[in-house]
C-alpha positions, 0 to 999 in steps of 0.5 A, spaced: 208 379 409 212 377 415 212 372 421 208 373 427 209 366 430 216 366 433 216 359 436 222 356 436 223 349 434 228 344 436 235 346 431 236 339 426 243 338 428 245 333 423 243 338 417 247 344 420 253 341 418 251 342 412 248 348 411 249 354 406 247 359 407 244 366 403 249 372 403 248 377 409 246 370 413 251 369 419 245 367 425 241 361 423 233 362 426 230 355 427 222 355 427 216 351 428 215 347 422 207 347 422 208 355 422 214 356 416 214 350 413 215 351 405 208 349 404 205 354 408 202 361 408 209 365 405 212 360 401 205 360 396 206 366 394 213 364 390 207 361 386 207 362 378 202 366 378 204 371 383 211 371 380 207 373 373 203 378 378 209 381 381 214 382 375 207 386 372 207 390 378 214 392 378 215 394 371 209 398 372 213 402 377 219 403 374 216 405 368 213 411 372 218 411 377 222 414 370 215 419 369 215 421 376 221 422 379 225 427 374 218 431 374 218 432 381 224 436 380 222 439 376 216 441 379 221 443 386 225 448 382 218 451 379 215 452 385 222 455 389 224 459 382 216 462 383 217 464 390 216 460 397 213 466 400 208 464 397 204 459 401 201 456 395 207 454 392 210 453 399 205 447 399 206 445 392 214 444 393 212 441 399 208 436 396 213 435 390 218 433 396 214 428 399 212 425 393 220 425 391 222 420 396 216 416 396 218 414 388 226 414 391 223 409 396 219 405 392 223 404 386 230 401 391 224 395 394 221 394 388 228 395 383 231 391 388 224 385 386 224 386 380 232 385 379 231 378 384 226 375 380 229 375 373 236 373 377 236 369 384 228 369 384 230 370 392 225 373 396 229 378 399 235 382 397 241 385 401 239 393 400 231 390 402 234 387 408 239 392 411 233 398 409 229 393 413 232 391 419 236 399 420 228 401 420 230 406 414 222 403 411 220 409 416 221 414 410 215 410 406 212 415 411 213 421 405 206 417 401 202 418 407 205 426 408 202 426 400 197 424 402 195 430 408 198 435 404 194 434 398 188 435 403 191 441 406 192 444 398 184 442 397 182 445 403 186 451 403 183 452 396 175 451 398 176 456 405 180 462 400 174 461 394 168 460 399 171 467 403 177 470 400 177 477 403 177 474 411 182 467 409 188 471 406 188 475 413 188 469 417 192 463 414 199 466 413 205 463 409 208 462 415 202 459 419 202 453 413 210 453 413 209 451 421 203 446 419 207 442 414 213 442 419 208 438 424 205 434 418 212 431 416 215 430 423 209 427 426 207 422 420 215 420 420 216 419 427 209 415 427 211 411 421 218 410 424 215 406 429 211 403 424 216 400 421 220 397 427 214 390 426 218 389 419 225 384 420 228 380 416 231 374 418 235 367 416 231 362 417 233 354 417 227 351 412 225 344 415 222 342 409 227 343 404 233 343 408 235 350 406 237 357 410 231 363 407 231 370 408 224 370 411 219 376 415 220 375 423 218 378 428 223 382 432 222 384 440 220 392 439 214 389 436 213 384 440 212 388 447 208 393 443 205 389 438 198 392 440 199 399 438 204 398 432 198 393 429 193 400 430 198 404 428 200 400 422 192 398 420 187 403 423 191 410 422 196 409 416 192 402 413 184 405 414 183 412 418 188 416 414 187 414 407 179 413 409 179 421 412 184 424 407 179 422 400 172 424 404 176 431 405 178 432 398 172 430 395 168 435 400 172 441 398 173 440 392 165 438 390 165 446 395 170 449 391 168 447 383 160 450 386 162 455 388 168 457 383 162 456 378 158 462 381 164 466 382 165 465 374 157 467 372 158 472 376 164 475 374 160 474 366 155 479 368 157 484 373 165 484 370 166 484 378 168 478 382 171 477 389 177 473 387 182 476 381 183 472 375 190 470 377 185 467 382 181 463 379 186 461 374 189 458 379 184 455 384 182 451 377 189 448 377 188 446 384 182 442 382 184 439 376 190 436 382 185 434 386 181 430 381 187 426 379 188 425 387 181 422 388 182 418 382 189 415 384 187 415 392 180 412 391 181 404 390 186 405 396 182 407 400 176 402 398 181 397 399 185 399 404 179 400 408 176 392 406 181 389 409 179 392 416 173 389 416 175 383 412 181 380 415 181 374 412 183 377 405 190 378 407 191 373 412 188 366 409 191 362 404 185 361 400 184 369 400 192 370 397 192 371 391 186 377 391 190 380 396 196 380 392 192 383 387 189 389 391 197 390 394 199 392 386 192 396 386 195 400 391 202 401 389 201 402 383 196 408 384 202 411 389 206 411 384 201 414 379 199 419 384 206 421 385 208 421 378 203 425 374 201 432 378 206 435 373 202 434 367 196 438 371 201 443 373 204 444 366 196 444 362 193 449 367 198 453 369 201 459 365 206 462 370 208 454 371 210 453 363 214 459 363 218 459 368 217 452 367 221 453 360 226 459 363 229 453 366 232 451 360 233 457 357 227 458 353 221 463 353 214 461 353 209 462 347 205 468 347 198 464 349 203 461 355 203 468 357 196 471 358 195 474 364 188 470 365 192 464 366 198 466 371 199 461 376 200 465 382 196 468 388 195 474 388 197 476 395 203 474 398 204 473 406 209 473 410 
């Protein structure tokens, strides 16, 4: 998406004089030409085609965005109503947050797209660029917090149905309060480094003999470009995604086994050692895990080719194949940050009523059966 080159060529003089330049131009950067030519890597991707692509990717975005972003207050006023000393809720609203910024996040960049393409058709636009270049992209962090809390949810489903008695002792509410406090504040701050190899500046294009907005390299990234690109590609890029869906696929295919045998069990002896409101609740929690793993999937195949295939995202004739992946991948984030509310209402009791005391209203008598209560069944504090 951006610069590496930073070669700087000598300023045509005779075209300066003339220049015109886009909104929140002051300092001009002239380049190489055999690096940022109109004809080269980054001015391909104003080709129609991509255009098309682009506008049916955002359109995608917005739609769920309008899905999402309303859903997740709702599902934090929910979880916050139910009670945070409960550390299951706690993870949910959690979770509900960091998807909230993510969906905010993503519909400012990708609002903003949308809006230039059926405008100016310039590439970058004045809150793209200030959100840029005061390094505020480093929120784009909340995906990959989603990302670790969804794990976090599924592992603590797996530990409390595999052995109830022994888990409920040992992981307290306020012991998954402190592990979420270090997943949001080591995720940000690493991603806010992340974010210092992306700026956009205005670059005099010899070919056309105009000033564009164009992804260049700034100096942070330039002294610390080995560890940032490791950052950005092996950890957030490959390792994170590849890691997180591997862990939910593994307890998830534990907890639906063993919720099985807890279910047959409880059939034939009316005994069981996790409650009804247990079960209830650990279903739920499945049902989340599979739209994750749905949603993260693609991602994570995706993301992790591009490791081992470089060329898909940095030659020309692999540009519109990468251009198709990026709008897998967002979309998917986007969907995956959208829906959970529709997991959370169909299985959930106690999230329908309270989800209806909200408003006012009172659920039905079928929301009401004890056998569906969202809850757990002992409160740590």
């Amino acid at each position: 998406m951006y610069d590496n080159d930073s070669t700087h060529g000598e300023p045509d003089i005779s075209a300066m004089q003339n220049l015109s330049l886009p909104n929140g131009c002051s300092d001009v950067i002239f380049v190489d030409d055999e690096h940022h030519s109109s004809g080269g890597h980054h001015d391909a991707a104003g080709t129609e085609a991509e255009i098309v692509l682009r506008k049916i990717k955002d359109v995608v975005l917005v739609l769920t965005f309008l899905i999402g972003a309303p859903a997740n207050v709702i599902n934090m006023a929910v979880f916050y109503k139910q009670g945070l000393k409960d550390r299951v809720n706690l993870c949910l609203f959690a979770l509900s947050f960091a998807d909230e910024i993510h969906l905010i996040m993503g519909m400012i960049h990708h609002g903003e797209q949308l809006y230039l393409q059926l405008t100016t058709k310039d590439k970058f636009g004045p809150i793209d660029t200030f959100l840029t270049n005061h390094n505020l992209m480093g929120l784009m962090g909340f995906n990959f917090i989603s990302y670790i809390l969804s794990a976090i949810i599924a592992c603590e489903r797996c530990l409390c149905v595999l052995n109830p008695l022994k888990f409920q002792t040992l992981l307290r509410t306020r012991t998954m309060a402190l592990i979420i406090t270090v997943v949001y504040a080591l995720v940000l701050s690493l991603y806010f480094i992340v974010a210092f190899k992306h700026r956009i500046g205005c670059v005099y294009d010899h070919a056309s003999g105009k000033v564009v907005k164009r992804g260049v390299v700034g100096e942070f990234y330039k002294n610390n470009q080995e560890f940032i690109d490791q950052l950005d590609s092996s950890v957030f890029g490959a390792g994170l995604p590849g890691v997180v869906i591997i862990v939910v696929i593994t307890t998830t295919k534990l907890t639906t086994t063993r919720l099985r045998q807890i279910v047959t069990w409880r059939a034939e002896t009316s005994s069981s050692a996790l409650s009804a409101r247990e079960v209830a609740l650990t279903k739920m929690l499945v049902g989340n895990s599979i739209l994750f793993m749905a949603c993260l999937s693609p991602v994570a195949v995706i993301r992790i080719s591009w490791l081992f295939l470089p060329a898909m995202i940095s030659t020309q004739e692999n540009l519109n194949i990468f251009l198709t992946c990026l709008w897998i991948i967002e979309t998917f984030t986007f969907i995956n940050a959208s829906l959970n509310i529709f997991v959370y209402y169909a299985m959930g009791s106690r999230y329908r009523e309270t989800f209806w005391a909200l408003f006012g209203r009172k659920s039905s008598q079928k929301d009401d059966q004890p056998s569906q209560t969202f809850t757990t069944t002992s409160e740590t504090k």
